[in-house]
N, C-alpha and C positions, 0 to 999 in steps of 0.2 A: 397199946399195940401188942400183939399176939407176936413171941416169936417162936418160931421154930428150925428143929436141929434138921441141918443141908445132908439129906441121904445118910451115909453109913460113916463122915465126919462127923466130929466134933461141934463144926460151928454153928451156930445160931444165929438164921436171919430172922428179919422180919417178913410178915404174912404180905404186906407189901412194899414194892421196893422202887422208886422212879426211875423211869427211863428216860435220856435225855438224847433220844434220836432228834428231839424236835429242836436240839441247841447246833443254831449254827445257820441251816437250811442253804447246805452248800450246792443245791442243785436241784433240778427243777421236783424231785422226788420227792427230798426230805424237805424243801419248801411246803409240799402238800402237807407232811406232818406237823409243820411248823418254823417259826423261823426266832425263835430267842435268843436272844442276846444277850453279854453280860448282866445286866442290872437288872433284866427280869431273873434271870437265871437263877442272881443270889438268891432272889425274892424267893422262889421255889423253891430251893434248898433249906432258907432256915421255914419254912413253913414245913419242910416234910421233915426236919430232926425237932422240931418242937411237937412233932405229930407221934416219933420215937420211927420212924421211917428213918433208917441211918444206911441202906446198903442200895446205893447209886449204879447204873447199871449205862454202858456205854456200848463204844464199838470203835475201833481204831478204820472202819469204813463208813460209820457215818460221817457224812460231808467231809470226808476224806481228809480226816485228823479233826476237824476243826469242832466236833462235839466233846471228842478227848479236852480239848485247850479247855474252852469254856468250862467243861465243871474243873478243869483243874485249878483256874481261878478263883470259882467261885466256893471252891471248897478249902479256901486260902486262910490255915487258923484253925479249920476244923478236921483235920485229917487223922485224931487221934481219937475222934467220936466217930467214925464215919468208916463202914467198908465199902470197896469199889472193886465193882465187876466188868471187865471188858474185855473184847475179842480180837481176836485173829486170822485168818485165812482168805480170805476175798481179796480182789485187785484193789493193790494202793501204788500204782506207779506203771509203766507201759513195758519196763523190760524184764525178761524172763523168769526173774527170783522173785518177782513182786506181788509174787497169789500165792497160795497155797501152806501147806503146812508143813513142809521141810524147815532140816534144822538152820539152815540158812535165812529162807524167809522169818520164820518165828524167833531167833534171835532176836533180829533185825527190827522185827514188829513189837516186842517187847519192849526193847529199849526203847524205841523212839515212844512208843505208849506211856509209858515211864517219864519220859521228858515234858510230852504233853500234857500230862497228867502231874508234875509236878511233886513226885510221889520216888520213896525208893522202894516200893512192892506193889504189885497186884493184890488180891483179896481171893477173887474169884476168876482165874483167866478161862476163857472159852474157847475153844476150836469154834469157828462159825458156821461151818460146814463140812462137810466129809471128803477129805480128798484122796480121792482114789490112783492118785499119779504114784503117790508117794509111800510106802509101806508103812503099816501102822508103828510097827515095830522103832521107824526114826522118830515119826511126833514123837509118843509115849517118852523115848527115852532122853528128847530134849526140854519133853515140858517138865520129869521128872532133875534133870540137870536145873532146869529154870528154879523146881524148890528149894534144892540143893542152897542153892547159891542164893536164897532168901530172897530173891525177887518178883517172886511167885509164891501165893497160900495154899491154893486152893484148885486144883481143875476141872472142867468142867467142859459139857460139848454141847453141842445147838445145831438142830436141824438134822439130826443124824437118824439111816433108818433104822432098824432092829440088829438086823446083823452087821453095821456098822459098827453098834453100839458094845454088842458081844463078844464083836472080835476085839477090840479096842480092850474091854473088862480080861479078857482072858488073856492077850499081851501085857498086860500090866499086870497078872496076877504068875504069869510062867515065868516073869523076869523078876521080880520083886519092885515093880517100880508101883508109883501113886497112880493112883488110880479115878477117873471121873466118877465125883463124887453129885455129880448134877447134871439134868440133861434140860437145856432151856427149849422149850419146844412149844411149837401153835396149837393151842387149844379153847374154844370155847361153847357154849353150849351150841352154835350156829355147827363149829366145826370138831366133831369128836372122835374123829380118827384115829386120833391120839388111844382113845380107850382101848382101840382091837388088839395091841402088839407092845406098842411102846409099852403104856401103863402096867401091864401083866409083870413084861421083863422089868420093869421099875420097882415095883413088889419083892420081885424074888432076888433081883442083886443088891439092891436097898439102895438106890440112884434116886434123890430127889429131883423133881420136877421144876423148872422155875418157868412158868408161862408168859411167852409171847405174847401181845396183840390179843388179850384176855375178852376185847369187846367185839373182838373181829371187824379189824379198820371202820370202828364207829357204828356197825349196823349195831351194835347190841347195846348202842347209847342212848336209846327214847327217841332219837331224830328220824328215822326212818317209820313210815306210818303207812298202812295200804289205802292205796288211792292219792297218795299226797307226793310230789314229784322228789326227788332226791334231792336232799340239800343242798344246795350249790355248794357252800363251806366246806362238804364231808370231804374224807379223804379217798374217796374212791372218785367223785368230781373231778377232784384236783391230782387225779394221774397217784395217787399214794396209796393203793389199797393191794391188801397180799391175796394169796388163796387162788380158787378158780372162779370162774362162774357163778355169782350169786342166784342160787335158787330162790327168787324173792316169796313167790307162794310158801315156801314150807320158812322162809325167815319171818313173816307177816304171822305164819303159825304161830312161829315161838312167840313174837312181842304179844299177839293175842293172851297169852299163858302168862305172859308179863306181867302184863295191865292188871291181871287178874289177883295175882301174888301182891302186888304195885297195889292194889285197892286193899288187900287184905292188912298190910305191913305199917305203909306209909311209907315206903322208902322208894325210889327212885328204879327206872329198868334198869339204868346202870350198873345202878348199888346189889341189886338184887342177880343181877348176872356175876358180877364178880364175886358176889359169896356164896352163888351156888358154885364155884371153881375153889371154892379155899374148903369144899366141903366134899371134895372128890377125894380119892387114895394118892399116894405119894406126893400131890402136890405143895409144897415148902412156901412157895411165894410167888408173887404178880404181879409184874412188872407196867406199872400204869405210867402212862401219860398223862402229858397237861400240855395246853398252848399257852393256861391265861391260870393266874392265881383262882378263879372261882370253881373253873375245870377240877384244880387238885382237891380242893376243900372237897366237894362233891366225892372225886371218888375215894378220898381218905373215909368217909362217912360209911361205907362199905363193911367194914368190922366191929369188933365188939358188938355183934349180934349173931343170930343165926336162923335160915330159915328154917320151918318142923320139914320133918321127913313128909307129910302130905305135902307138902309144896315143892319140896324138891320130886316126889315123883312125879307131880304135874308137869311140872319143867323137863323132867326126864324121857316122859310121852309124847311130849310136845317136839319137843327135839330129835326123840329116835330115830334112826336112818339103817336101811339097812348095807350091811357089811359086807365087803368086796370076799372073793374067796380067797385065802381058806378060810377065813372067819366066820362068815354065814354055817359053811360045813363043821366049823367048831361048838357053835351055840349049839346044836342038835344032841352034844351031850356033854351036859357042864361037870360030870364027876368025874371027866376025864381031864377035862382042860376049865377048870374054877375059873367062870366072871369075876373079876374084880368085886368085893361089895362094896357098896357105895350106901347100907342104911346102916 
């Protein structure tokens, strides 16, 4: 396993990291991602530390606690090999403290994290999303208390936009407090959004990337095929899929480009979508999924390779979309505003 150093910290993860939205499936959503339960649970975990996969990635709103519990079971023994990442901000309760990122709520959501999780620290805690009730200025200076006080390592945000992100970096840099050192955010070659704004400002304040939903709720898993109906099992079927509007013509594109790479290689659309993401700028690690022990093995298979630059720009062509403004108006002259390289 490849690891590497999380943004402008210290720590080193690995290239990939499990997510276990799918433990638990407390509602009819995250049923769509999956529904695991203790004993498979362990089963996935010692298969992804014998893989050198040791950093676990959660959410204190999936199935509302009950993905926390499960791995904090299942990681019962092993919690001194093993880092663990999980969020905060989203509704966990119906009265007024019970969303968002004040220093109230994020206490609150800490500890009980903490409890579920069976754990006296965080690893990697995340903002889940951007709350704009609250002045940046309070998070910052409670998740910075949260390190303080050793129950926190590491912080990090998710889902945030640009100037979200900026503001957050320069309150933490006018105050002296710690600063997000990771931004976990949706990217895959279906959806590359991510490249116009995010990525750039990831570059230049050294915020590593940890990517979401890397196959894009399964279209980028081999199963989706043009002309062949949607898989009933997928997760866009079963009510579980993110983003907008699947453009199926320009996704039928990409697996076209796939199949093609896929013939050359020998390795899988899966495998070969996800290492073309570990072969982008700032990207640190990829937070995969599994339902079923065979799931993981498959996409643990993803590294210790790499594809040539001719293949990644095939995949590059295939995928290009063009750019909402101002980014279209930026491309027109890159010695003012530098694309990301990506060979």
């Amino acid at each position: 396993m490849e690891y590497r150093q999380l943004g402008a910290s210290g720590l080193q993860v690995p290239v990939l990291s499990f997510g276990t939205a799918t433990f638990g499936g407390g509602n009819q959503f995250f049923k769509a991602w999956g529904n695991t339960q203790l004993d498979e649970a362990k089963k996935l975990v010692n298969l992804c530390i014998d893989a050198g996969v040791n950093l676990f990635d959660t959410a204190n709103v999936y199935s509302r606690g009950v993905s926390e519990e499960i791995l904090g079971k299942a990681l019962e023994g092993l919690r001194d090999k093993v880092l663990i990442s999980t969020k905060a901000t989203f509704k966990m309760g119906d009265g007024p403290n019970d969303y968002g990122s004040s220093r109230e709520h994020l206490i609150k959501s800490c500890e009980d994290s903490l409890r579920r999780l069976q754990t006296d620290h965080i690893d990697i805690y995340h903002m889940h999303g951007f709350d704009a009730n609250t002045p940046v200025e309070e998070t910052l200076r409670t998740l910075d208390d949260l390190i303080a006080s050793g129950k926190v390592r590491y912080i990090a945000c998710s889902n945030f936009s640009g100037w979200h992100l900026m503001k957050s970096l320069s309150a933490s840099e006018r105050y002296g407090w710690a600063k997000y050192v990771g931004h976990q955010a949706y990217y895959s070659l279906l959806d590359r959004e991510f490249e116009w704004e995010l990525m750039p400002l990831g570059i230049d304040q050294k915020v590593g990337t940890i990517v979401w939903s890397p196959l894009s709720s399964s279209r980028l898993s081999g199963k989706y095929r043009r002309g062949a109906p949607i898989p009933e099992d997928s997760r866009i079927s079963q009510g579980g899929a993110h983003g907008p509007a699947t453009n199926f013509e320009r996704l039928y594109n990409i697996v076209d480009a796939l199949d093609e790479v896929a013939e050359e290689t020998g390795k899988s659309v899966a495998q070969i979508s996800l290492n073309w993401l570990l072969q982008r700028p700032t990207v640190a690690n990829l937070v995969i999924g599994a339902r079923n022990e065979e799931q993981l093995k498959q996409n643990l298979e993803a590294v210790g390779w790499n594809l040539t630059t001719d293949q990644v720009k095939k995949l590059d062509a295939a995928s290009d979309a063009d750019p909402i403004y101002p980014y279209w108006h930026q491309r027109q002259d890159t010695k003012l505003i530098p694309l990301p390289k990506f060979y």
